[in-house]
N, CA, C and O atoms as CSV, one atom per row, in Angstrom:
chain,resi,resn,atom,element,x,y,z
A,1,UNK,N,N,172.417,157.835,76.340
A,1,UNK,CA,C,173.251,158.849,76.953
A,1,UNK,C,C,172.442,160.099,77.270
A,1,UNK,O,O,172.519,160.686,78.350
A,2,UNK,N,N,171.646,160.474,76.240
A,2,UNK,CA,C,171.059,161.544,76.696
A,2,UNK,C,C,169.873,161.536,77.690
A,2,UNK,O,O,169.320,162.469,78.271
A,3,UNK,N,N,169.668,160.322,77.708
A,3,UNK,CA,C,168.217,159.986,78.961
A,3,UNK,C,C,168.575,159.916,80.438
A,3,UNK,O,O,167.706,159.915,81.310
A,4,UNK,N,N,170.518,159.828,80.822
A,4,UNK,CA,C,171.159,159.911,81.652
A,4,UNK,C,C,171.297,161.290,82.093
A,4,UNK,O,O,171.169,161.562,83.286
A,5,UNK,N,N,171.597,162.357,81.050
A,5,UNK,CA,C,171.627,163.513,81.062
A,5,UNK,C,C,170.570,164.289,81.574
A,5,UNK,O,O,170.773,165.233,82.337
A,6,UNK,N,N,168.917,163.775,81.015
A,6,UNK,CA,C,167.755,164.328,81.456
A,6,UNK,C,C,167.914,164.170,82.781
A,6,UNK,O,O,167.791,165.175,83.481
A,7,UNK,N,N,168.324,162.446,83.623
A,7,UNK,CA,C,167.606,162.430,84.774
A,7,UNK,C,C,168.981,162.994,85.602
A,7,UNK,O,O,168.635,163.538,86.650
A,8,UNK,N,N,170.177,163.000,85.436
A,8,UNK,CA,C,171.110,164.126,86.273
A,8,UNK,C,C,170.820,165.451,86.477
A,8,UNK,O,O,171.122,166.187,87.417
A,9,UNK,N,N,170.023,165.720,85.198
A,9,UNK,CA,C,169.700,167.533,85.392
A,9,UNK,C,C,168.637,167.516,86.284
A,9,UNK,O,O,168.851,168.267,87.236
A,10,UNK,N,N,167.273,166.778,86.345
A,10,UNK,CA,C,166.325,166.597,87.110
A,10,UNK,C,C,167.019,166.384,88.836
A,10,UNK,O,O,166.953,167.204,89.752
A,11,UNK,N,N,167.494,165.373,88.851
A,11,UNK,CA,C,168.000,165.137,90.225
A,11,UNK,C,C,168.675,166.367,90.770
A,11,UNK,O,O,168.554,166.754,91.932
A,12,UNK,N,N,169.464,167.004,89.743
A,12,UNK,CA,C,170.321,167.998,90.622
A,12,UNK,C,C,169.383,169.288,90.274
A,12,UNK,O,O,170.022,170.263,90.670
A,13,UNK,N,N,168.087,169.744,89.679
A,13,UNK,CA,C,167.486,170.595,89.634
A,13,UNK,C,C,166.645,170.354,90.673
A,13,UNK,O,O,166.563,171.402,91.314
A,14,UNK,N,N,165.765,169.228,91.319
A,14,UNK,CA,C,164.988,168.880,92.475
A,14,UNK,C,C,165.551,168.864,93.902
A,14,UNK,O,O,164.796,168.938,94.872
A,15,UNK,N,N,167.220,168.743,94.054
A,15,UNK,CA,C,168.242,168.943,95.181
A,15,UNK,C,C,168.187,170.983,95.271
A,15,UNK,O,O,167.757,171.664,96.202
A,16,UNK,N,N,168.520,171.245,94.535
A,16,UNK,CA,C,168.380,173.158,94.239
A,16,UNK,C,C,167.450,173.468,94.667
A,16,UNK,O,O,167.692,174.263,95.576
A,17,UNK,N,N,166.096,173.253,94.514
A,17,UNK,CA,C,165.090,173.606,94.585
A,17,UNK,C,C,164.839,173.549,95.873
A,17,UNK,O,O,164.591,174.494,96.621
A,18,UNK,N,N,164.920,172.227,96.169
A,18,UNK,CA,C,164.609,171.792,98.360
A,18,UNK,C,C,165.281,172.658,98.736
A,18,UNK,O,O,164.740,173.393,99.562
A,19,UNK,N,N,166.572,172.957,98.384
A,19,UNK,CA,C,167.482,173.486,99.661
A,19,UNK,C,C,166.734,175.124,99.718
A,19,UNK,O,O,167.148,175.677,100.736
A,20,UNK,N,N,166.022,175.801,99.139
A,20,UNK,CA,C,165.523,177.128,99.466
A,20,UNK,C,C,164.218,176.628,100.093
A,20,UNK,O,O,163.433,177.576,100.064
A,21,UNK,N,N,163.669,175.599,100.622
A,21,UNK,CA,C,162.765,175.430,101.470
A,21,UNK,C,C,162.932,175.158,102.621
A,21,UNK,O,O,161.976,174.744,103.277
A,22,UNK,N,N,164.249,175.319,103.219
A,22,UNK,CA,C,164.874,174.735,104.527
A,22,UNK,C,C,164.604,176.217,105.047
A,22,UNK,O,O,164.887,177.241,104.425
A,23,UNK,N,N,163.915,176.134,106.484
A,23,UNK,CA,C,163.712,176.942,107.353
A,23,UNK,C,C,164.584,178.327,107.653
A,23,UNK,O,O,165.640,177.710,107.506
A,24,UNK,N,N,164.854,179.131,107.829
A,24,UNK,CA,C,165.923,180.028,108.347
A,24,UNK,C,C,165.800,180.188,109.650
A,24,UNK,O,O,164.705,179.927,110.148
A,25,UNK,N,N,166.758,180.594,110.396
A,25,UNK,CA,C,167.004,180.617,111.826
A,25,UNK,C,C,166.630,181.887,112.179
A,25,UNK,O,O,167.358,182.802,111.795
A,26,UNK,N,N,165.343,182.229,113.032
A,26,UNK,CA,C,164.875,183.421,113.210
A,26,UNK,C,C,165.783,184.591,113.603
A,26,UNK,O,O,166.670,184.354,114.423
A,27,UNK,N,N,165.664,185.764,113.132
A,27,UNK,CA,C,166.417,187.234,113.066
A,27,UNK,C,C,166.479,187.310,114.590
A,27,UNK,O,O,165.764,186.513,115.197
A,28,UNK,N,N,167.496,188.451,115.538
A,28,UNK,CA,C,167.090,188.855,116.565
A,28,UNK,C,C,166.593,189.983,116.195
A,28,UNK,O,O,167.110,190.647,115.296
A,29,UNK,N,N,165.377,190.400,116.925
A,29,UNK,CA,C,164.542,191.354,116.874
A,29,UNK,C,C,164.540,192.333,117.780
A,29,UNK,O,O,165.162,191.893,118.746
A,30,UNK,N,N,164.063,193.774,118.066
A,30,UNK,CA,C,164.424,194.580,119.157
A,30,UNK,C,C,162.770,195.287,119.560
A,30,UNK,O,O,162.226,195.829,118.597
A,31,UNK,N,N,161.893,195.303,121.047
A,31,UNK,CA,C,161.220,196.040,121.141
A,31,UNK,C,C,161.129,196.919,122.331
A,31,UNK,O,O,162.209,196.734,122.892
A,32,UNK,N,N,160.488,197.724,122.996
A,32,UNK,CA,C,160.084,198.760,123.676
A,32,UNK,C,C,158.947,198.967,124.740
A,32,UNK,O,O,157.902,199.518,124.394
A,33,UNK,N,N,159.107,198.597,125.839
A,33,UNK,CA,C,157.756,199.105,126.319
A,33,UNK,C,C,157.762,198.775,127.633
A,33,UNK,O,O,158.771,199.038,128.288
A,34,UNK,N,N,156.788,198.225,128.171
A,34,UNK,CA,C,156.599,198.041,130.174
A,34,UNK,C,C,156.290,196.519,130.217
A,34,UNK,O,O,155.443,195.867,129.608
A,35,UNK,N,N,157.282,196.131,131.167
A,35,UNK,CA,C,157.432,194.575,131.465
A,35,UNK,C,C,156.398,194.618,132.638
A,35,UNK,O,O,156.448,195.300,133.662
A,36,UNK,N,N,155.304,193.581,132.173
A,36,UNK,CA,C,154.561,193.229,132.989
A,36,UNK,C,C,154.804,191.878,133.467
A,36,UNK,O,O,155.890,191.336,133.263
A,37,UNK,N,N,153.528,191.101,134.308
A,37,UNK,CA,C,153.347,189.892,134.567
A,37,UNK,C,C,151.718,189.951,133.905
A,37,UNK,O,O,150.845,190.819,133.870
A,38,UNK,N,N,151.829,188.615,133.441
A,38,UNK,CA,C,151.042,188.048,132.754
A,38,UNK,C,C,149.652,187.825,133.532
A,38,UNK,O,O,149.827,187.448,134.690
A,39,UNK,N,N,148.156,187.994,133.102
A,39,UNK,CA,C,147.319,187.790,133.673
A,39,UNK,C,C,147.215,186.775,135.079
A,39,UNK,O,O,147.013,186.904,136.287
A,40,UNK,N,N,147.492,185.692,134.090
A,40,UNK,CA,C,147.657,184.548,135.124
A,40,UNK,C,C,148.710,184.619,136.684
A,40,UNK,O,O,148.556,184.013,137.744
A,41,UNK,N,N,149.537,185.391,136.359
A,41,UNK,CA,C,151.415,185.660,136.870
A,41,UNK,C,C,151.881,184.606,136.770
A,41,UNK,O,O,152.053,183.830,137.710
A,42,UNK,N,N,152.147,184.416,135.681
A,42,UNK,CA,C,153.026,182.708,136.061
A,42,UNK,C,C,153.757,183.278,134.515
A,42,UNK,O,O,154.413,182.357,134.029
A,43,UNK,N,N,153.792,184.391,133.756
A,43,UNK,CA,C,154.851,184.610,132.506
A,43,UNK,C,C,154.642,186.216,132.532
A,43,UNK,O,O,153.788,186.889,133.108
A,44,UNK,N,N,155.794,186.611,131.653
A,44,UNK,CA,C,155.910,187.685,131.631
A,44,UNK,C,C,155.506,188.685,130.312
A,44,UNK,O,O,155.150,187.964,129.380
A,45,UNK,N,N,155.472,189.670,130.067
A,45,UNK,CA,C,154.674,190.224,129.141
A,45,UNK,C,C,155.333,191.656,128.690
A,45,UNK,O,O,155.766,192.119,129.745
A,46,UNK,N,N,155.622,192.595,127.620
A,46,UNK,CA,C,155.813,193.750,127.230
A,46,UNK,C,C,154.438,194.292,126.822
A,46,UNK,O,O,153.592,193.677,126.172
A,47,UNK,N,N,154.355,195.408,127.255
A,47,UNK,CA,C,153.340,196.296,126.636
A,47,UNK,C,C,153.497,197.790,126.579
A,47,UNK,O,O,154.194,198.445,127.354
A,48,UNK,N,N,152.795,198.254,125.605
A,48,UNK,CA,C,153.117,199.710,124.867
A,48,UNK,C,C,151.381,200.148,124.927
A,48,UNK,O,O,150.321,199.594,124.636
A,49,UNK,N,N,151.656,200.985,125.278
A,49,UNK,CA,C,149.868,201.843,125.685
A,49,UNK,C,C,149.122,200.817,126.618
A,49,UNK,O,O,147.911,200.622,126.513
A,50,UNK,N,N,149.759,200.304,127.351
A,50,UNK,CA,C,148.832,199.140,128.070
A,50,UNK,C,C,147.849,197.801,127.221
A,50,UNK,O,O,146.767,197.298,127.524
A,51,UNK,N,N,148.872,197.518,125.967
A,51,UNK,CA,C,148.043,197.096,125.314
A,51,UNK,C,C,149.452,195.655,125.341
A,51,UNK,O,O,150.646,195.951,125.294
A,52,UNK,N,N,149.063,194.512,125.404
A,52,UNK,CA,C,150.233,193.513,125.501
A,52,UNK,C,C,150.586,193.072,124.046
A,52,UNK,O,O,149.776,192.503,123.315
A,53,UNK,N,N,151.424,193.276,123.812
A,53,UNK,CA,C,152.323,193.158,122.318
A,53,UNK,C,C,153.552,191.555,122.066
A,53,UNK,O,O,154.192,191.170,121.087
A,54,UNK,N,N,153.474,191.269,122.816
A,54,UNK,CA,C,154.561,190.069,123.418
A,54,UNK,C,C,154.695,189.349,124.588
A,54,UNK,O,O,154.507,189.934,125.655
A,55,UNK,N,N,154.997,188.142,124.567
A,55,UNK,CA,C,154.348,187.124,125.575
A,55,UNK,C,C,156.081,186.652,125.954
A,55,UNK,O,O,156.861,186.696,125.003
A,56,UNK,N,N,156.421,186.381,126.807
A,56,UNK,CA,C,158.004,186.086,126.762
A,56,UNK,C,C,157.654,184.372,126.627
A,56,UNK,O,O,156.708,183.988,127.315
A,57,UNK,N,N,158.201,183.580,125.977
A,57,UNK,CA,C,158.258,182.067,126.396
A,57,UNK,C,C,159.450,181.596,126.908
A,57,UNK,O,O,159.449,180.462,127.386
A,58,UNK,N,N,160.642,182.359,126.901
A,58,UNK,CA,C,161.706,181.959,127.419
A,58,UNK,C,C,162.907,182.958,127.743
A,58,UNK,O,O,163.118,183.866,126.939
A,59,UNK,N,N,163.476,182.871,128.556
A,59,UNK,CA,C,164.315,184.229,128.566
A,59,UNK,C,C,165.723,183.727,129.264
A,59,UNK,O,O,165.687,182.794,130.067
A,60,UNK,N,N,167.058,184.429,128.905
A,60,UNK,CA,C,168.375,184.044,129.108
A,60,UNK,C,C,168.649,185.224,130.515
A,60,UNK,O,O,169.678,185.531,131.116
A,61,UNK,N,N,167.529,185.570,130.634
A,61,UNK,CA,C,167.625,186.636,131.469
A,61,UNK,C,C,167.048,186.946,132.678
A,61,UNK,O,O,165.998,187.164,132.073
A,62,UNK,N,N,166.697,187.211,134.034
A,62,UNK,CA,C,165.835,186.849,134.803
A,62,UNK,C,C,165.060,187.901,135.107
A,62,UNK,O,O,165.429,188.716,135.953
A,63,UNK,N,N,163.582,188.047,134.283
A,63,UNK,CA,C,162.729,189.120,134.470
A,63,UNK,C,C,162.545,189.469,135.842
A,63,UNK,O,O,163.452,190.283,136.016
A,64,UNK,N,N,162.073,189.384,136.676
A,64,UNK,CA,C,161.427,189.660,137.703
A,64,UNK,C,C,162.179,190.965,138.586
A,64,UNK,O,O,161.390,191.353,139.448
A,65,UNK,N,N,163.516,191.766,138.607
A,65,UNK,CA,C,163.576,192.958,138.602
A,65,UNK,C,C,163.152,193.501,137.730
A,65,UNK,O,O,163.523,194.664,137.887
A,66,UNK,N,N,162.299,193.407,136.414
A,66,UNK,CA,C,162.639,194.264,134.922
A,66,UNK,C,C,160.613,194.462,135.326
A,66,UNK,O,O,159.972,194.850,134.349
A,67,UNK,N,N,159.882,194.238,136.475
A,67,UNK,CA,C,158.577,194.148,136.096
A,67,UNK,C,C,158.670,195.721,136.579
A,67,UNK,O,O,159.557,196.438,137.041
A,68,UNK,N,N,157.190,195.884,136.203
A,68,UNK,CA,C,156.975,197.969,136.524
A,68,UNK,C,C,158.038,198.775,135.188
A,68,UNK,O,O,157.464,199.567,134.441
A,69,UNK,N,N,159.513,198.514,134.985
A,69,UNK,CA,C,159.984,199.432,133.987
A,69,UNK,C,C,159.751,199.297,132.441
A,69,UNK,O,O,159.279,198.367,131.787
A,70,UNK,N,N,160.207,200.456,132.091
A,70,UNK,CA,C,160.611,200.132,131.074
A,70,UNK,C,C,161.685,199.801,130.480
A,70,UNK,O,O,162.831,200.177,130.726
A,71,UNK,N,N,161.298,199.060,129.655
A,71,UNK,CA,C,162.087,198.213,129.435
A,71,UNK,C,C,162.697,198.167,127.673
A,71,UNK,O,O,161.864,198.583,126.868
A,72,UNK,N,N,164.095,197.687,127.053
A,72,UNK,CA,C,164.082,197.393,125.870
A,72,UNK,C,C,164.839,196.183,125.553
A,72,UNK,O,O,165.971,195.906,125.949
A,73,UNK,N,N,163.840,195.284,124.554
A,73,UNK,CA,C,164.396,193.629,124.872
A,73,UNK,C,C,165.229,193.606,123.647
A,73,UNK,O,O,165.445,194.609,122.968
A,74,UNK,N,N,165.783,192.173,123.337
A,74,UNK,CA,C,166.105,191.829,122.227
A,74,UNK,C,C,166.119,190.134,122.668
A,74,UNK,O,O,166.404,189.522,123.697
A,75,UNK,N,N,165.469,189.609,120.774
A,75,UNK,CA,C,165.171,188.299,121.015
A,75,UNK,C,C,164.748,188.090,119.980
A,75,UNK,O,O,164.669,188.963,119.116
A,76,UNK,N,N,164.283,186.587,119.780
A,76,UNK,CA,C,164.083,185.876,118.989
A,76,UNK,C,C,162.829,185.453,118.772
A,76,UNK,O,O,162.363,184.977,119.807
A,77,UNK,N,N,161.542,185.404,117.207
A,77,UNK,CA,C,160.215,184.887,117.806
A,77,UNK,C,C,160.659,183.769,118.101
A,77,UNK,O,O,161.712,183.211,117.795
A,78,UNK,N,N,159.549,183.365,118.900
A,78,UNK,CA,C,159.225,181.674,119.024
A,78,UNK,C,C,158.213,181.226,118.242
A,78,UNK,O,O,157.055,181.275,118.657
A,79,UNK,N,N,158.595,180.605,116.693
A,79,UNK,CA,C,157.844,180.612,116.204
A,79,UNK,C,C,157.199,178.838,116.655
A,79,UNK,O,O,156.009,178.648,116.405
A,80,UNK,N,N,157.780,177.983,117.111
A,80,UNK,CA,C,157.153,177.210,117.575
A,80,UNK,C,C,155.624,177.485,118.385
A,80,UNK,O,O,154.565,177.061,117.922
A,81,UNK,N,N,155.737,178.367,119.828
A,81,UNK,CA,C,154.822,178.208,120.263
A,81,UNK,C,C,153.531,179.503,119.533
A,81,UNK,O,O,152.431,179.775,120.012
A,82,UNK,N,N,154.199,180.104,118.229
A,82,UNK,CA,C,153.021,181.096,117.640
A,82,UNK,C,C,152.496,179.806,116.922
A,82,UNK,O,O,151.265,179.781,116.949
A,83,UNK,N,N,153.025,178.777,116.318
A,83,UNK,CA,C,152.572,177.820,115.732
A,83,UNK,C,C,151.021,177.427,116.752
A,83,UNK,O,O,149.846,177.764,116.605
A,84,UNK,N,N,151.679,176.627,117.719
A,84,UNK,CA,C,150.598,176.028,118.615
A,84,UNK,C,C,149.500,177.213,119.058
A,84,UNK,O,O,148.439,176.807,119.532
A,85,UNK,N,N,149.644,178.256,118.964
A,85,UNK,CA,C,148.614,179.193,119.526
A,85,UNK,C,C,147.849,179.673,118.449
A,85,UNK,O,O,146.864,180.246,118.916
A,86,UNK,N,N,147.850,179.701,117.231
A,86,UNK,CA,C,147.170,179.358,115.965
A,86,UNK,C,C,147.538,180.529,115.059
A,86,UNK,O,O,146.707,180.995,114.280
A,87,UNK,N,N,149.251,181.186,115.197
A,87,UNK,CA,C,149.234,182.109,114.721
A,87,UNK,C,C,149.491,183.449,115.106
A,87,UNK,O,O,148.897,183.844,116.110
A,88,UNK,N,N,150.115,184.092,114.622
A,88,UNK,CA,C,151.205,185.404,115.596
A,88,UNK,C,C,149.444,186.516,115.898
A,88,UNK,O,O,149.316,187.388,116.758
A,89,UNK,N,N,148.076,185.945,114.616
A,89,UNK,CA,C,147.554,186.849,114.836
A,89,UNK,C,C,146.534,186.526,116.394
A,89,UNK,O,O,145.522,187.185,116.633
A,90,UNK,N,N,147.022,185.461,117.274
A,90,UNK,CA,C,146.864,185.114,118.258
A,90,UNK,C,C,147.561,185.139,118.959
A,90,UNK,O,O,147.430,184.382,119.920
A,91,UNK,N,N,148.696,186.022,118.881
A,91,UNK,CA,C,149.824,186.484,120.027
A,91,UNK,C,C,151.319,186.505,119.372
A,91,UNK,O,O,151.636,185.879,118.360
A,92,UNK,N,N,152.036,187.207,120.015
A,92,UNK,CA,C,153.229,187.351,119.508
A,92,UNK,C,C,153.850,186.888,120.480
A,92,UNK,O,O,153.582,187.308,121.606
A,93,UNK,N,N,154.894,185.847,120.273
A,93,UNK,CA,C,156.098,184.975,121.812
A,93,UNK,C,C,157.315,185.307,121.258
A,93,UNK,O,O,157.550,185.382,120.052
A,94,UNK,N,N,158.028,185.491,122.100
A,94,UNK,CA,C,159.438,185.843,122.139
A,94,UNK,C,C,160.534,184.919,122.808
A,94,UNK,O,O,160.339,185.065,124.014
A,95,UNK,N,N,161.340,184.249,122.675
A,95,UNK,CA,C,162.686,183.666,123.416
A,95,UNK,C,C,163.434,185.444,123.518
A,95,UNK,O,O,163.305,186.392,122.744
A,96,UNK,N,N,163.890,185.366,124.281
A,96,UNK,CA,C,165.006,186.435,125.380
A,96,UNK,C,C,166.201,186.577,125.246
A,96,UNK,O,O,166.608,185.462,125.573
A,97,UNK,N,N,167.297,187.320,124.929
A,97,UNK,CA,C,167.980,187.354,125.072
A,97,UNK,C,C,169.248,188.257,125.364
A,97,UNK,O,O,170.464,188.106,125.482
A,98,UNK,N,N,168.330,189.255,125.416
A,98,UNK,CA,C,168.959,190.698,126.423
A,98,UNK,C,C,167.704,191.458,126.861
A,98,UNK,O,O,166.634,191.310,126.271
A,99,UNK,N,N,167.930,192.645,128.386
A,99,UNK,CA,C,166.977,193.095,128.404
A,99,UNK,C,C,167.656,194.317,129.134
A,99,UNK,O,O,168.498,194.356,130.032
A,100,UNK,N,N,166.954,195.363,128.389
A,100,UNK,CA,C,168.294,196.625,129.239
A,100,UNK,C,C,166.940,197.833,129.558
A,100,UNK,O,O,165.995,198.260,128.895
A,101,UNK,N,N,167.443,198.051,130.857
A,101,UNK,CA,C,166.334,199.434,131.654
A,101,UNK,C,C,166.229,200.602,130.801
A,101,UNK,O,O,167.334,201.063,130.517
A,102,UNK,N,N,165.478,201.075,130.423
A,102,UNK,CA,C,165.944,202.233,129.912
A,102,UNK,C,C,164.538,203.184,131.305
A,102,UNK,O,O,164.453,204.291,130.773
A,103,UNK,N,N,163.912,203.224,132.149
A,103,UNK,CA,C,163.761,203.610,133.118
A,103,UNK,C,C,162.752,202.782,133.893
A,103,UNK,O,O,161.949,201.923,133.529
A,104,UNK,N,N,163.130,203.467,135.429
A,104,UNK,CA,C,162.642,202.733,136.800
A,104,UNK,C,C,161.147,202.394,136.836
A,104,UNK,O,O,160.663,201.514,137.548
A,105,UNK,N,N,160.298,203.378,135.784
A,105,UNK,CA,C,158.729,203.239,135.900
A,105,UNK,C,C,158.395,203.704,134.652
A,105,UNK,O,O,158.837,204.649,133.999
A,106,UNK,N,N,157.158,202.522,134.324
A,106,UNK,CA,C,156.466,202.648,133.267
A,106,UNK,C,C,155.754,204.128,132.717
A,106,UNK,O,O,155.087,204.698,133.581
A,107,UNK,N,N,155.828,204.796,131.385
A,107,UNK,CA,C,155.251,205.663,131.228
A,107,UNK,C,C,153.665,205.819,131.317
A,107,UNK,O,O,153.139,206.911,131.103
């Protein structure tokens, strides 16, 4: 009886444990700055002092009035494609999901 007891506590102590290793669903996040086009022009880009801070990978929104201003986004990382790029300290990507003027031209 009590060797039943050990392996119920084990089973349901090893079920507890997994479930705080299950992923969380990334925060929406909020940033600031001048919507560019991307070196290449084929993606779009935020930057603050002319320095590029965020890479868009996807957007609910259709950049291409939002290039030249400034701009303030809100979104989600993509941590998938920071994965494939070896790491946020190799770029920061964003999914999209609002993007509001706050003026006509970049500071």
């Amino acid at each position: 009886m009590n060797t039943l007891r050990v392996i119920a506590v084990l089973i349901v102590g090893c079920g507890l444990s997994g479930a705080g290793q299950q992923s969380q669903p990334e925060k929406p996040h909020n940033m600031t700055g001048c919507m560019k086009k991307t070196a290449d022009g084929k993606n779009f880009m935020l930057t603050v002092n002319n320095r590029k801070t965020v890479e868009f990978s996807r957007s609910s929104v259709d950049l291409r009035p939002h290039v030249g201003h400034q701009i303030h986004i809100t979104g989600t990382t993509d941590t998938e494609r920071e994965a494939r790029a070896g790491g946020q300290k190799n770029g920061h990507y964003m999914e999209l999901t609002a993007v509001q003027t706050i003026a006509a031209t970049c500071p």
